[in-house]
N, C-alpha and C positions, 0 to 999 in steps of 0.2 A: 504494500500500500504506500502511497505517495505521502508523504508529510502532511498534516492540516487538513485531510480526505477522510471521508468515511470507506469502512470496507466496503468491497463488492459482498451483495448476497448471492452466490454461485449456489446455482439448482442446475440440474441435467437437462432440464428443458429451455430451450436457446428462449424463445419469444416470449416465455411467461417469467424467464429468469432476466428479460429486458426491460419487462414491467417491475422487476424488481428494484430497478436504480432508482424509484422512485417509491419511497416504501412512508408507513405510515401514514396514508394518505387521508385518513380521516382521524389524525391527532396532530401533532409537531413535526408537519412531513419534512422529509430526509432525503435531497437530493443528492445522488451518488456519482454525477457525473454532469457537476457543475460548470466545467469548463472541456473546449476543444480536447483538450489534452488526454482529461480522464476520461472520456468517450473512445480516444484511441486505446487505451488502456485496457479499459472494458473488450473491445474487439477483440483486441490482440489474445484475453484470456479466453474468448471461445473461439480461438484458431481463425480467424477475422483479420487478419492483422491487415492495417492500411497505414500510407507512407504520412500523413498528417489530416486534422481535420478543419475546416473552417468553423466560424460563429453560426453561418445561414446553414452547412451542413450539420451541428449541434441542434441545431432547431427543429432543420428536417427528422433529428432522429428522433428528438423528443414527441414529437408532432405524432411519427409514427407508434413510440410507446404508448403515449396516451391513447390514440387509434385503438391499439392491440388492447389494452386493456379496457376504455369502452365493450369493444366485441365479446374480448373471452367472457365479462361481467354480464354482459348480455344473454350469452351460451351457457352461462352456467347457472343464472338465472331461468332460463328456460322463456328469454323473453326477445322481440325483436330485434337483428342487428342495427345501429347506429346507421343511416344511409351515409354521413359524412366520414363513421370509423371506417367502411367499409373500401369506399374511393379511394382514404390514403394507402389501407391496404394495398388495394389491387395496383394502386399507382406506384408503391416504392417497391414492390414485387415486380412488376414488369420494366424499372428505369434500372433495372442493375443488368453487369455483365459478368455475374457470378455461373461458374459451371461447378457441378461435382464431381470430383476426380475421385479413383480408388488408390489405397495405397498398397505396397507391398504387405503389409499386416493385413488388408483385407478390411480395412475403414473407411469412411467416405470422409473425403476430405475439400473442405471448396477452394477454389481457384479464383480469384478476383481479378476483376482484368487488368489491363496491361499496368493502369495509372495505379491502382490498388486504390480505388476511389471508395470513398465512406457509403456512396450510392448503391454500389456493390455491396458491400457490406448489411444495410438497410433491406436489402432486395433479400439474401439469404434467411436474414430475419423474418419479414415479412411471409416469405413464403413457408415458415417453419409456422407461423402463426395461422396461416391457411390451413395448412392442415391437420392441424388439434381444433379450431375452430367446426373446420367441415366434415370432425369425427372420422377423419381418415386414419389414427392411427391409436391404440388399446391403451385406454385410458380412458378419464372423463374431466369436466374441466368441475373445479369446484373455487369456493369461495372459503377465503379465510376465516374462522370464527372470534378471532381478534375484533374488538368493536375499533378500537384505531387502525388497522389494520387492513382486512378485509380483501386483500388481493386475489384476485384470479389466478389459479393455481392449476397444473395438471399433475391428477393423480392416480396414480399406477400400482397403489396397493391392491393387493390382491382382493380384499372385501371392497374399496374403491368407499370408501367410509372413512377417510385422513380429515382431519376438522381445521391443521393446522397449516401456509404456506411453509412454515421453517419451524419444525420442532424447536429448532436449538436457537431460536429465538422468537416468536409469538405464541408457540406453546411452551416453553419456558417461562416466557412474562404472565402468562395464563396460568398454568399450573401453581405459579410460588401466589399469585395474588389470592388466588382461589384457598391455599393453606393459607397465607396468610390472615384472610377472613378470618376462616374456620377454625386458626387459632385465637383471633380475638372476642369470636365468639364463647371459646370455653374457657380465657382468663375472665369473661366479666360476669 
């Protein structure tokens, strides 16, 4: 982590873990990738990596997280998509010139084009949120039961019944409050 930065919240899932950079969004939100810089940052840990980013491309990305998390909120709600989430979707999905390579391990690995443009970047995103969105792939999208919290979440436990984005911190903050009550209810 960069000096002065909050951590990234790294989850397995590219597009729900991109709404992550923006967490707490209904308490003291926590913005994780306040500048160009930590944007590239962010990419680079999910194998994204591009040669620098601008302010207007910072923006586009944000643009595009709130997008994605409108939708997945929407889907996991069981309620109509956003017609404005939906556009920037489809828009930063089709402006990149990202391809999928396989590697010698036998991974899928993306290829960004020539410039290694953050648009590229966006596009690989995007498209990752297409299809948890469009139920293409085993899982289901679910919502955080943190009240500050509340994020859009894909999950792939086996009962598919997970209440929390991140154990190992909104159901951490959830579990100790919930003792903590329930110890002040039997000191008084």
């Amino acid at each position: 982590m960069r000096s002065g930065f909050p951590d990234f919240r790294l989850g397995t899932v590219l597009a729900t873990s991109f709404t992550g950079t923006l967490s707490e969004r209904h308490g003291d939100a926590v913005e994780r990738i306040p500048t160009p810089r930590r944007l590239v940052d962010w990419l680079a840990v999910y194998g994204l990596a591009v040669d620098s980013c601008t302010t207007t491309q910072l923006e586009l990305a944000r643009e595009l997280r709130e997008s994605i998390h409108a939708a997945a909120t929407a889907a996991a709600a069981q309620e109509p998509l956003p017609a404005a989430a939906v556009q920037v979707i489809n828009d930063c999905s089709t402006q990149g010139r990202a391809a999928a390579t396989l590697t010698p391990e036998g991974k899928r690995q993306w290829q960004l084009g020539s410039a290694s443009r953050v648009e590229d970047a966006l596009s690989v995103i995007a498209a990752d949120a297409i299809s948890i969105i469009a139920g293409e792939r085993d899982g289901k999208l679910a919502l955080c039961a943190s009240p500050t919290c509340q994020a859009a979440f894909f999950d792939t436990s086996r009962s598919r019944t997970r209440r929390w984005c991140d154990m190992n911190t909104c159901g951490n903050r959830q579990k100790k409050a919930r003792f903590n009550a329930n110890r002040s209810k039997d000191l008084a």
